[in-house]
N, C-alpha and C positions, 0 to 999 in steps of 0.2 A: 653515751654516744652523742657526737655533738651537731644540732639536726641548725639549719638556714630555715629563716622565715619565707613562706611564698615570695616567690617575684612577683608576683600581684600585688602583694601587699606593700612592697617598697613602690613600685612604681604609682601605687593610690595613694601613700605618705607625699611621693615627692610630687604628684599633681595638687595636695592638697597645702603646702607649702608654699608652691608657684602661687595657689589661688588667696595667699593669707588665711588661710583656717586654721592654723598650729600655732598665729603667734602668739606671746604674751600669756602662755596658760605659765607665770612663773607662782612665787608663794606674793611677790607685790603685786601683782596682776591681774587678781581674781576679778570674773565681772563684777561689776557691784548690781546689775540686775539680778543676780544671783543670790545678793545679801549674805555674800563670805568676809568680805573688805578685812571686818576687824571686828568676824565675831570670840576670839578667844578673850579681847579684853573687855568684854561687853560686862555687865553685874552679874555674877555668880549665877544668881538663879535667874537670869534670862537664857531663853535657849531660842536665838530670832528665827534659826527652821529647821526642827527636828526631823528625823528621820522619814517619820510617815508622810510630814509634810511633803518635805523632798518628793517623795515619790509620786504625789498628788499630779505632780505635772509630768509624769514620764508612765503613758500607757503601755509602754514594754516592762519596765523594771517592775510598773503593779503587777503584773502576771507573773512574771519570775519570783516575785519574791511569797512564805508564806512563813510572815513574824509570829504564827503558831508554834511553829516546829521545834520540840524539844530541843533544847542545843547540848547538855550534857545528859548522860546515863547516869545513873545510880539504881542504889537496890529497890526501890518501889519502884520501878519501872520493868522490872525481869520478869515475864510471863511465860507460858510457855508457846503463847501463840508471838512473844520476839523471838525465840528460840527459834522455832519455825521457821521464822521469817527471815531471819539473819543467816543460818545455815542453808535455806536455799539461795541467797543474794551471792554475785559472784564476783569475784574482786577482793581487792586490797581491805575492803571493809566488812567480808563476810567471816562467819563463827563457822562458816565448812569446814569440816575438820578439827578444832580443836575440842580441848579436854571442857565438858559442861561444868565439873566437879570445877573446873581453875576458875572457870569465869565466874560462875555463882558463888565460891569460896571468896572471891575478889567484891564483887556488888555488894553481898552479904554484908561488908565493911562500910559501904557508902549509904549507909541509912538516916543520917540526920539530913534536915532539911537544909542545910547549908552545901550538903553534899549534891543537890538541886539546884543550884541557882549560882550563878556566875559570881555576883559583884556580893560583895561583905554585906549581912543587914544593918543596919541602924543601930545603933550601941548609946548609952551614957553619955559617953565619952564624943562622941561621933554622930554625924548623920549623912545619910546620901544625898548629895547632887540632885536637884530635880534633873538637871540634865547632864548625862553624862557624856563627857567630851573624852573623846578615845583619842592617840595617836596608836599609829600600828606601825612600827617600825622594822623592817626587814635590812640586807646588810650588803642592799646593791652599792658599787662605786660614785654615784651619784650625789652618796652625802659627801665625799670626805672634801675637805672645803668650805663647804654648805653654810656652816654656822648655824643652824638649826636649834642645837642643842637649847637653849633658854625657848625658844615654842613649842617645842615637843614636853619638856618637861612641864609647862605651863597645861597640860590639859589634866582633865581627874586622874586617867587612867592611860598607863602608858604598856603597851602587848609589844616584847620582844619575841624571837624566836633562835632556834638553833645556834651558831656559834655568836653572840651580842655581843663583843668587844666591846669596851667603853674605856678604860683606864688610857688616854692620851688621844683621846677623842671626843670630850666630853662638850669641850665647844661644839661640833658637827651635830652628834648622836643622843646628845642629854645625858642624865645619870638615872632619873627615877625608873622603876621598874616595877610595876602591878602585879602582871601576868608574864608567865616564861612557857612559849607553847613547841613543842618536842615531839619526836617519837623515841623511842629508845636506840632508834638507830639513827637518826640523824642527832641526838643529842652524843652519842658517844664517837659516831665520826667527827664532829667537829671541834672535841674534845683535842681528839686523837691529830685533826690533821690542822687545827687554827691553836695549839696550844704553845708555840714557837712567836707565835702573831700577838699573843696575848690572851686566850681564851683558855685560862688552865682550869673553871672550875664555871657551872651554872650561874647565873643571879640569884642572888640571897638578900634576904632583910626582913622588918617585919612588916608582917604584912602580905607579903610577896606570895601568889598564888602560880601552882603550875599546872597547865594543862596539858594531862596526857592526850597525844591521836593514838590510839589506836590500830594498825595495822598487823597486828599479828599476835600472837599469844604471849611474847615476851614482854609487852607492853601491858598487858593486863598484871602478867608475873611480878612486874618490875612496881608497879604500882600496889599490889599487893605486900609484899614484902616492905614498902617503904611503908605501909599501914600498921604492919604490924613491927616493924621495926627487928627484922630479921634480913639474913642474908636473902638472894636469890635461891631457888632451891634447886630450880634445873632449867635444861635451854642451854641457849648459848649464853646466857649471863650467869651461868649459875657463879655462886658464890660470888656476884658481886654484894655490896653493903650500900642499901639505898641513901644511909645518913651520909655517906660521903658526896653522895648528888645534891639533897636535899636538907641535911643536917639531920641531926636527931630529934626525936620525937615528931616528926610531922603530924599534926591534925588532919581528922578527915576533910575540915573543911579550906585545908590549903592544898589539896589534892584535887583534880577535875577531871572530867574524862568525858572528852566529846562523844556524843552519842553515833555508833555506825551510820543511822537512817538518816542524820542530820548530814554529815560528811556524803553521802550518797546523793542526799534531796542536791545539797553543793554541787557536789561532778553532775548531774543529771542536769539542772537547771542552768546553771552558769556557765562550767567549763568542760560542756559534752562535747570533746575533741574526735572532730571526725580526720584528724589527720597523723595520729597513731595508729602507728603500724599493727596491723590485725596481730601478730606475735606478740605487742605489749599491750593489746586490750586488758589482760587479767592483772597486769602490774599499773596501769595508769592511775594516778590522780594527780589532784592541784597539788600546788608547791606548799610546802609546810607555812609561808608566809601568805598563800592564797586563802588559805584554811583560816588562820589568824586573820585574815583583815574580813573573813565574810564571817569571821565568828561574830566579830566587833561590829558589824552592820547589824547580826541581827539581835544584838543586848544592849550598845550605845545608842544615843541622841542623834552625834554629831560625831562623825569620824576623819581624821587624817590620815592621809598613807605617805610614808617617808619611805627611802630607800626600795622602792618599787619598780621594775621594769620598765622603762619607756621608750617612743618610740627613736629615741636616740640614744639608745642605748652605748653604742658602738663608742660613744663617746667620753665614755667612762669606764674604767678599771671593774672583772668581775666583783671583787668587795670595796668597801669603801678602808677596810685594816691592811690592803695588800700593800706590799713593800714597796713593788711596781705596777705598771699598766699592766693587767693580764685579760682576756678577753673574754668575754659572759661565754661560761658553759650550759651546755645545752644537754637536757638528760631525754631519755629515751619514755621515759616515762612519767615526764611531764609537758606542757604543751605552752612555755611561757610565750610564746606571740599571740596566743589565742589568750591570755591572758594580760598581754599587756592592752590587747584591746577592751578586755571587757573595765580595766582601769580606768583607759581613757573616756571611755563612755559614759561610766558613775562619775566621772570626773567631770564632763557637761554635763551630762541629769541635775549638776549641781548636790550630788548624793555622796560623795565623797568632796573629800580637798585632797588632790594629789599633788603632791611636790615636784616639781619639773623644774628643770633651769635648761 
């Protein structure tokens, strides 16, 4: 269902334009009081102002934010007081209703420590970043043009989502790819309906980590099944073959799985949309790409956001892969105006680097 952003909100866009408060937020433009200028090429292990710091000057985003909070699930974390907790919670991210046996059958699986913590540990071979520099790339119209691609891949870690076309894009969108963040239902419509566009198969390589969201029991399923390297067993995916999303043999530890109360704390804190409709209150949350960039705020240093909503939206094609102009859809069950604001506001907090032209 495709919903207009308030008339208020255009009419306080276009007085804050009249007033110059919009201009110049482009990728050469960043204040330099801000101290963004040219921090990607600064030495490796400088990080001029990390995340906490960031937030040191913004007394709204310290209250909102709480860098505590589990960001994935796995099996040391299943109690019976989550149980509890999760089947009374109500929405897109509650265990109301489904089989205890699937979901504990499924975490049961996620018990090494790897299955715990976002970024790779330290290896031989390898070590982490003091500072880890995120781009988060989503596949608004915005990039295509952009030339982007050499800064995006320039950071440690780069979080695609849903349908990532890259193959004849790679000037705009970069090539590297970290993390691939999904539900099982937006990874197989996008499959299904950008696969003409270019997107016949997920991101692969090594390395390459996927993080499930969670919304339903098929996604626990699907996640399962790609652990143990079996078909789907039932659902509506039954007998799909997870190796053909994810390849063969996947590791527990390139499997992820945002934790519900984390995705909760998120809609609760951030994108508590009081302008869905009371009918889609139980289906509401942020956009799979909202999910991904506040994933990356709260594990990264330093974060970018590419291909993201803004207030000019209008001015750009719904993806950046479309053949022609087509105009941002608007879903019922998500609230991207309420979202492109809370962008632009991490985007002065100086807590983000948002990409705008």
């Amino acid at each position: 269902m495709r919903r207009r952003c308030p008339r208020s909100l255009w009419l306080l866009l276009l007085l804050a334009a009249c007033a110059g408060l919009l201009g110049g937020w482009y990728w050469g433009a960043w204040p330099e009081a801000a101290g963004w200028s040219s921090w990607l090429w600064r030495p490796p292990e400088a990080c001029p102002r990390p995340l906490a710091a960031a937030l040191q000057g913004s007394p709204r985003f310290q209250r909102l934010f709480n860098l505590s909070t589990p960001v994935l699930l796995w099996g040391g974390l299943l109690t019976p007081q989550l149980w509890d907790q999760l089947t009374q919670l109500r929405g897109p991210y509650s265990w109301r209703g489904l089989s205890r046996e699937a979901l504990a059958s499924t975490l049961r699986l996620l018990n090494g420590s790897e299955s715990a913590q976002l970024f790779p540990g330290a290896t031989a071979a390898s070590r982490e970043p003091r500072c880890r520099r995120c781009a988060v790339v989503a596949n608004g119209g915005i990039l295509r043009g952009s030339r982007q691609g050499r800064r995006i891949d320039a950071h440690d870690y780069v979080f695609r989502l849903n349908g990532a076309v890259i193959a004849g894009f790679e000037r705009d969108v970069g090539t590297k790819t970290s993390f691939y963040g999904f539900t099982v239902n937006t990874m197989k419509n996008s499959l299904h309906n950008y696969g003409r566009l270019g997107f016949r198969s997920v991101p692969r390589g090594p390395g390459l980590r996927y993080i499930f969201i969670p919304t339903g029991i098929r996604d626990y399923l699907m996640l399962r099944s790609a652990l143990l390297g079996e078909p789907v067993p039932e659902g509506p995916d039954k007998g799909d073959r997870p190796e053909a999303y994810f390849g063969p043999n996947a590791p527990a530890g390139t499997l992820k799985l945002l934790h519900p109360n984390f995705m909760h704390y998120l809609k609760d804190r951030f994108l508590n949309s009081s302008l869905i409709r009371l009918d889609a209150k139980g289906i509401y949350m942020p956009s799979t790409g909202a999910l991904m960039l506040l994933t990356a705020l709260h594990t990264c240093d330093q974060v970018s956001a590419y291909g993201f909503i803004t207030k000019n939206f209008r001015d750009f094609s719904n993806y950046y892969f479309d053949q022609k102009k087509m105009p941002l859809k608007f879903y019922m069950n998500h609230d991207l105006c309420l979202e492109a604001t809370l962008w632009e506001d991490l985007h002065k907090a100086g807590i983000i680097q948002l990409y705008q032209r």
